[in-house]
N, C-alpha and C positions, 0 to 999 in steps of 0.2 A: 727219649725222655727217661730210659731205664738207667740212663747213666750220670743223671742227677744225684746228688746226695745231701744236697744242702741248698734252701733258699731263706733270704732275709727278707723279709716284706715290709715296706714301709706304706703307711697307710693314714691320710689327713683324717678320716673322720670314722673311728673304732666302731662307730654303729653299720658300719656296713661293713663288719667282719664276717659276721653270718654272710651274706651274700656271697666277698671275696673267698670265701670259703667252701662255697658250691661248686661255683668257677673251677676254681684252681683245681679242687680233686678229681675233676673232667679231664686234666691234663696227664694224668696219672695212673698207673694200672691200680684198682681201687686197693687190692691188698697190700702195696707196697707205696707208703705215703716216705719222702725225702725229709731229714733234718729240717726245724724251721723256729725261724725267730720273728715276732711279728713288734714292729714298733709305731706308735700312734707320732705324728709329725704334724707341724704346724701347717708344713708349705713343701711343694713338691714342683721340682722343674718344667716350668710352661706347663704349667697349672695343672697336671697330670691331679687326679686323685689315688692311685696306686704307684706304687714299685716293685719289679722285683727284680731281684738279682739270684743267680744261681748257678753254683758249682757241679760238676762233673768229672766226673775219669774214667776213661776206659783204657781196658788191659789189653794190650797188644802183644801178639807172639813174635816171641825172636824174629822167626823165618818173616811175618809181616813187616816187621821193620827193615830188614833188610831188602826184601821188595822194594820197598819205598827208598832205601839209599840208591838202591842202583839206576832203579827207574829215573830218579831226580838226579843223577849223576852222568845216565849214560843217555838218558831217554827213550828208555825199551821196558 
């Protein structure tokens, strides 16, 4: 989860932001809370009450990457 840096939350009914709001920073190491944009929606697929979406990146070194070519290349 440390390699989050951004989520969008969509959310039918704003009065249960406090709540969605307890939640989610359970997800989180408390001092480092990720980018966030929160939007009130009318209607949310198969009747969900929450969404979220959220981006990540993590930084890989050279030599990792390269692991990973060979391995996926050669199978070792």
């Amino acid at each position: 989860m440390r390699d989050i840096f951004e989520c969008k939350v969509m959310i039918v009914d704003m009065k249960n932001w406090p709540l969605f709001n307890k939640i989610y920073t359970l997800f989180f190491d408390g001092h480092r809370l990720p980018a966030r944009s929160a939007f009130g929606v009318a209607d949310l697929a198969l009747g969900r009450k929450v969404e979220v979406t959220c981006q990540a990146a993590r930084t890989v070194s050279l030599v990792g990457k390269m692991q990973y070519v060979v391995r996926s290349l050669f199978g070792k």
